[in-house]
N, C-alpha and C positions, 0 to 999 in steps of 0.2 A: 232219107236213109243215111247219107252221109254224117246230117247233123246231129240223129242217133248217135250212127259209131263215129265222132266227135267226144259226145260226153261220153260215151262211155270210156274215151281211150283216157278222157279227164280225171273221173272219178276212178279209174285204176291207178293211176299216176298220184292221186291224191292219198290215197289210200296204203300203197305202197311207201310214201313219202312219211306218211301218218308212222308205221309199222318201223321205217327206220329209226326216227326221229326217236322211238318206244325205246327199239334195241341202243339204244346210241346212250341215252338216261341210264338204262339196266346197268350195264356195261360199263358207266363211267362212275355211277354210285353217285356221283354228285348230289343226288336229293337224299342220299339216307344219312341220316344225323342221330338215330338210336345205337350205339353200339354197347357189348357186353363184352368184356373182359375178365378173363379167369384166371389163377394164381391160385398157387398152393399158399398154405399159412406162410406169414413173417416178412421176409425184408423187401422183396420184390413187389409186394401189393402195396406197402407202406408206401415205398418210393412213388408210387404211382398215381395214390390217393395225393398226397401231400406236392409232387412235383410236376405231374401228366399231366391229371385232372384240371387242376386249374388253368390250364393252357387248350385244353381241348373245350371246355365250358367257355371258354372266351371266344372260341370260333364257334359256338351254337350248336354242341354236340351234345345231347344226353346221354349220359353215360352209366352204364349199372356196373359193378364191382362184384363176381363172383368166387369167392374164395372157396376153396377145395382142401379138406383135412387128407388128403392125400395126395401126393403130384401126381397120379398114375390113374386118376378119375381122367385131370383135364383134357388130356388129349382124346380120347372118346366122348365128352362133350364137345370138343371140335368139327370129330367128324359129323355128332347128330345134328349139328347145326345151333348147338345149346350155344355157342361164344361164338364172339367173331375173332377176337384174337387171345393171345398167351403170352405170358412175359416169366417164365419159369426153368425152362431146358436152355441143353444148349443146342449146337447144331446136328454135332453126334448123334443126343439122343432123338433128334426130332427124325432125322434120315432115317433112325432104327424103327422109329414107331410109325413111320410112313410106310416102311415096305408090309410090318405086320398087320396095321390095322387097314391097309390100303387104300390109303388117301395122302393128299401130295398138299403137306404143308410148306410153306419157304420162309426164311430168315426174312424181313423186312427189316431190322435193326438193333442193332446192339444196345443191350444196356449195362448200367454200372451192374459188374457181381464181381465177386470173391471167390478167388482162387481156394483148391480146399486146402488144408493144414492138418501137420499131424502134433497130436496133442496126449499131453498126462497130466494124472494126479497123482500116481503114484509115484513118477520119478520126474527128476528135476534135469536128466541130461540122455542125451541121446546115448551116452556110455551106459546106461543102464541094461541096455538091449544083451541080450544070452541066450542060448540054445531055451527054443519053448516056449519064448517070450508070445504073449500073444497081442494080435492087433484088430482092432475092429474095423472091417472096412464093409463098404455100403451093399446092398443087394440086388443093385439092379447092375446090368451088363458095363453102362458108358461110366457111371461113377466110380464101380469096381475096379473096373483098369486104371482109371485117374489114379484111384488110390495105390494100388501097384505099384504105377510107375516112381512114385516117392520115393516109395520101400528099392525100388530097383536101384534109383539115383544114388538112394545112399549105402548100397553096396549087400543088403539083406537079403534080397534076394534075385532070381533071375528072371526072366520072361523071356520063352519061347517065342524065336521068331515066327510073326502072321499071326500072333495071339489073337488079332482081331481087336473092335472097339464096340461093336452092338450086339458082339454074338461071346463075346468076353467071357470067360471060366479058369476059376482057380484050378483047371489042371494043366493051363499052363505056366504054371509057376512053378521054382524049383527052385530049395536053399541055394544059397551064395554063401556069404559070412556065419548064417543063421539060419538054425530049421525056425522058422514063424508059425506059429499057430496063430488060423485063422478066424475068429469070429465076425458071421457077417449077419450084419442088423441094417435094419431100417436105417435110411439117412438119416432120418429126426429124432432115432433113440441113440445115436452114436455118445453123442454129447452128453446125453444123462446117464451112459451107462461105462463112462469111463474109469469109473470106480473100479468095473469089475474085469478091466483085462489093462495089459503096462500099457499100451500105446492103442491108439485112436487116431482112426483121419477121417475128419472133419466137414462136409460141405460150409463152404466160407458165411452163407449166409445163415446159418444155427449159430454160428459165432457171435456174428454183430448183433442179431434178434435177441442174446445173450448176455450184452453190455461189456461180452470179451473182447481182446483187442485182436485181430490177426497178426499182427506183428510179434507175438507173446507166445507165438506156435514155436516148438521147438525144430518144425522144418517146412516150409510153405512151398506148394506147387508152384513149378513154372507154368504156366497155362497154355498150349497153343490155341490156337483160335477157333478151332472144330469144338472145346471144351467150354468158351465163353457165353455167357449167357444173353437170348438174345430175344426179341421179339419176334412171334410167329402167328402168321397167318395162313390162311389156303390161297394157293397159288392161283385162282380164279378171282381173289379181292386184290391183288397186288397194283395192279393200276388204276384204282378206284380212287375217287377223290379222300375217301375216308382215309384209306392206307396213307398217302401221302401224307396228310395233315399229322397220322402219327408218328411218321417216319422222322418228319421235321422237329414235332415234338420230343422228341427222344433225342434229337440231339441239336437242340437249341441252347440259345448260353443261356435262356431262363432255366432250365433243367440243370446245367450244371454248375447254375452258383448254387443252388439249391443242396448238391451231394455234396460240393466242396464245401459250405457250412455245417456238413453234421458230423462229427469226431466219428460217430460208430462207420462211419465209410470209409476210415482212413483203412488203404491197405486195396481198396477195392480197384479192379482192372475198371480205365474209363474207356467211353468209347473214342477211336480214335479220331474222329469227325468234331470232336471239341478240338482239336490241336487245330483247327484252322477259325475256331472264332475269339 
């Protein structure tokens, strides 16, 4: 009897040990090496193919490349489980879209983007501006306020204290120097459609996707750091071996000889973890 409940006390102990051993792999990710990455079109995927990619393939990772003709697909393929991570928002918008879709992405890492800019074809000088004038600025909540804030800095118009940043609307704005008339479009029609209003503010990466220079804005965001663009994941992958292998990637000095050899990135915010290599 004893020698019974012996083995048995064994093979529960083994068994047990078996089941951790399981959760311990899950949990650490270590053996997953397929991962899918999603991006809307243009400069963020480019960076990634040409700079990530081949750093993540050298650590034994297959990698698939999801592009999205619209940014506002990717983060609901996030939640389906369609990606494993995002290199498109910033952090703003990621907090905005976690409370609505209700799933809890988190920053893993910064990457190079571009401040937005306001831009003309029609005029050559910010003295252009006049009662009416109108400006195109973007449609969604966190970009909308970016673009605001510009027009605020340079004195056109006001923003209502607590305007908010995810829940963001043009009524709270109110002339200053200028009544502004507002056209709002798609981020990715701003640029093609500058023709049809005086001033345009720009997401930085329609720019360089462009072969325009940022510096050639006739007034360039200061960026805080909630508005930087940044790599995102679900907060259940963050300690995974995968996540870390990207996290490095993104900010190793193979990655950033790579931005600092391409002219169309002149202008772009780096992340600050190249200042120590």
């Amino acid at each position: 009897m004893k020698k019974l409940l012996s083995i048995l006390v064994l093979f529960t102990l083994l068994v047990l040990t078996a089941c951790g051993n399981e959760d311990s792999q899950g949990d650490s990710g270590e053996e997953k090496k397929d991962l899918i990455f999603g991006f809307g079109v243009g400069t963020y995927e480019e960076q990634f193919r040409n700079g990530i990619l081949p750093i993540l393939e050298e650590k034994g990772y297959n990698v698939e490349i999801k592009v999205f003709s619209q940014n506002m697909q990717v983060n609901p393929a996030m939640a389906e489980g369609a990606i494993d991570a995002s290199v498109f928002q910033s952090t703003a918008y990621m907090e905005g879209i976690n409370e609505e879709l209700g799933i809890k992405m988190v920053r893993l890492a910064f990457s190079p983007g571009a401040p937005q800019s306001l831009h003309s074809v029609n005029h050559d000088s910010l003295d252009a501006v006049q009662e009416g004038s109108t400006v195109a600025v973007p449609n969604d909540p966190v970009n909308q306020e970016r673009a605001v804030r510009i027009l605020e800095e340079l004195g056109w118009v006001n923003v209502a204290d607590g305007a908010g940043t995810t829940d963001f609307n043009l009524n709270s704005v109110t002339p200053a120097a200028y009544d502004i008339k507002f056209q709002v479009l798609d981020p990715a029609q701003i640029l093609v459609s500058l023709k049809d209003v005086d001033f345009g503010v720009v997401n930085g990466n329609y720019i360089a996707d462009a072969g325009m220079k940022i510096s050639d804005a006739l007034k360039i965001e200061n960026t805080p750091e909630e508005h930087r663009i940044i790599v995102s994941i679900l907060e259940e992958d963050l300690n995974t071996q995968w996540a870390k292998d990207v996290k490095e990637a993104y900010e190793s000095p193979e990655f950033e000889e790579y931005i600092l050899s391409q002219e169309k990135y002149d202008g772009f915010i780096l992340p600050e973890a190249w200042e120590n290599n």
